[in-house]
N, C-alpha and C positions, 0 to 999 in steps of 0.2 A: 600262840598266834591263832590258830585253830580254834580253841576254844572261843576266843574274840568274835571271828567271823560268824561262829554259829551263833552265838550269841544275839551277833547284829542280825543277823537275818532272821530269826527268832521274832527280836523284836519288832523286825518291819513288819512281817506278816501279819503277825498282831495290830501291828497297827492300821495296816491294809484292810483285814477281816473285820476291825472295828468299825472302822470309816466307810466299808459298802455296807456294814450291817447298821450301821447311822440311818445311811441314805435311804436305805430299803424301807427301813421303819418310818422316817418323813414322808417317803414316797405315799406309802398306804396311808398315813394319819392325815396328808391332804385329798387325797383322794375322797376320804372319809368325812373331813372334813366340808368339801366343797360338795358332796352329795345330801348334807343331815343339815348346812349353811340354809337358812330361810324353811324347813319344814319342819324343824322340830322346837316351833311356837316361836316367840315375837323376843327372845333373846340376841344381846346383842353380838356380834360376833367372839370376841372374847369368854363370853360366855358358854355360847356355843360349840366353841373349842375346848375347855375344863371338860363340858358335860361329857363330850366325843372321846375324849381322854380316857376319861374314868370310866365309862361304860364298855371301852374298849378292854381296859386294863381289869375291870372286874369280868368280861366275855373271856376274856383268852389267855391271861394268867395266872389269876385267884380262883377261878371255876377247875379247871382242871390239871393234875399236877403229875409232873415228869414218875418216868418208871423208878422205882428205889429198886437199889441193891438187894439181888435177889440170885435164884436160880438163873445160872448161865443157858442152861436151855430153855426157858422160857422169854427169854429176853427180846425174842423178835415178836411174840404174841403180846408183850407188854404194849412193846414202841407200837402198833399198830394198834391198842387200844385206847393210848394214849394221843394218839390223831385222833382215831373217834372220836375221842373226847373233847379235842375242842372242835372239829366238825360240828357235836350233835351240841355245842357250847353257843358257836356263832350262831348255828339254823335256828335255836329255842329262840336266843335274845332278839333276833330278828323275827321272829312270830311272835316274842311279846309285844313288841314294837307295832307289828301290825295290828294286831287284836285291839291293843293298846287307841290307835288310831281311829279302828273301825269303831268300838265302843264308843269315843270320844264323839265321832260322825253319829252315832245312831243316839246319843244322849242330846245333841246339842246338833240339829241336821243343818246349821246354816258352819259347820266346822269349827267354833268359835264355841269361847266359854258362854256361859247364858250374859247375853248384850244387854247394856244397859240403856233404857229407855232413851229413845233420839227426840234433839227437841224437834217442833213443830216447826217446819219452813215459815218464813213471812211472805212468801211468793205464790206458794199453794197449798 
């Protein structure tokens, strides 16, 4: 009977820690979403959520990777390198992002890809 209970309670927690670690993760990918939503060019919003996605998921989980099994005393110098590491992950891809921008401004000064000739008013 013991074994049941831990059992179940086992499972809830798991299920608890999944489900705020859900939410946590929606929380920031709207966040994310509703800030990169209308600036990052004339995509429609679905779109704009893939790209948000992907460049999130290639920033913070394909860029830098968890401590491996190693020396037990080196183990706290790992985990805090491995912050850094997506610290100096997020700060790069947001200055590519910038540069990315500024470039874009300084090729093209009206922000826009080179515009295609407007017709002629018939008014003026």
């Amino acid at each position: 009977m013991a074994t049941h209970i831990m059992y179940a309670s086992t499972v809830r927690g798991l299920l608890v820690r999944g489900t705020l670690t859900g939410l946590i993760a929606g929380l920031f990918a709207s966040l994310a979403l509703s800030f990169v939503l209308g600036r990052a060019g004339r995509f429609s919003p679905r779109v704009t959520a893939a790209l948000t996605a992907a460049g999130a998921l290639a920033l913070v989980y394909l860029v830098p990777f968890p401590p491996a099994v190693g020396n037990p005393d080196t183990i706290g110098q790992r985990t805090t390198l491995f912050f850094l590491m997506i610290l100096l992950s997020v700060l790069l891809g947001v200055g590519a992002i910038i540069l990315g921008r500024l470039l874009a401004h300084r090729t093209h000064p009206a922000g826009t890809a080179a515009a295609a000739p407007q017709p002629a008013s018939a008014l003026g």
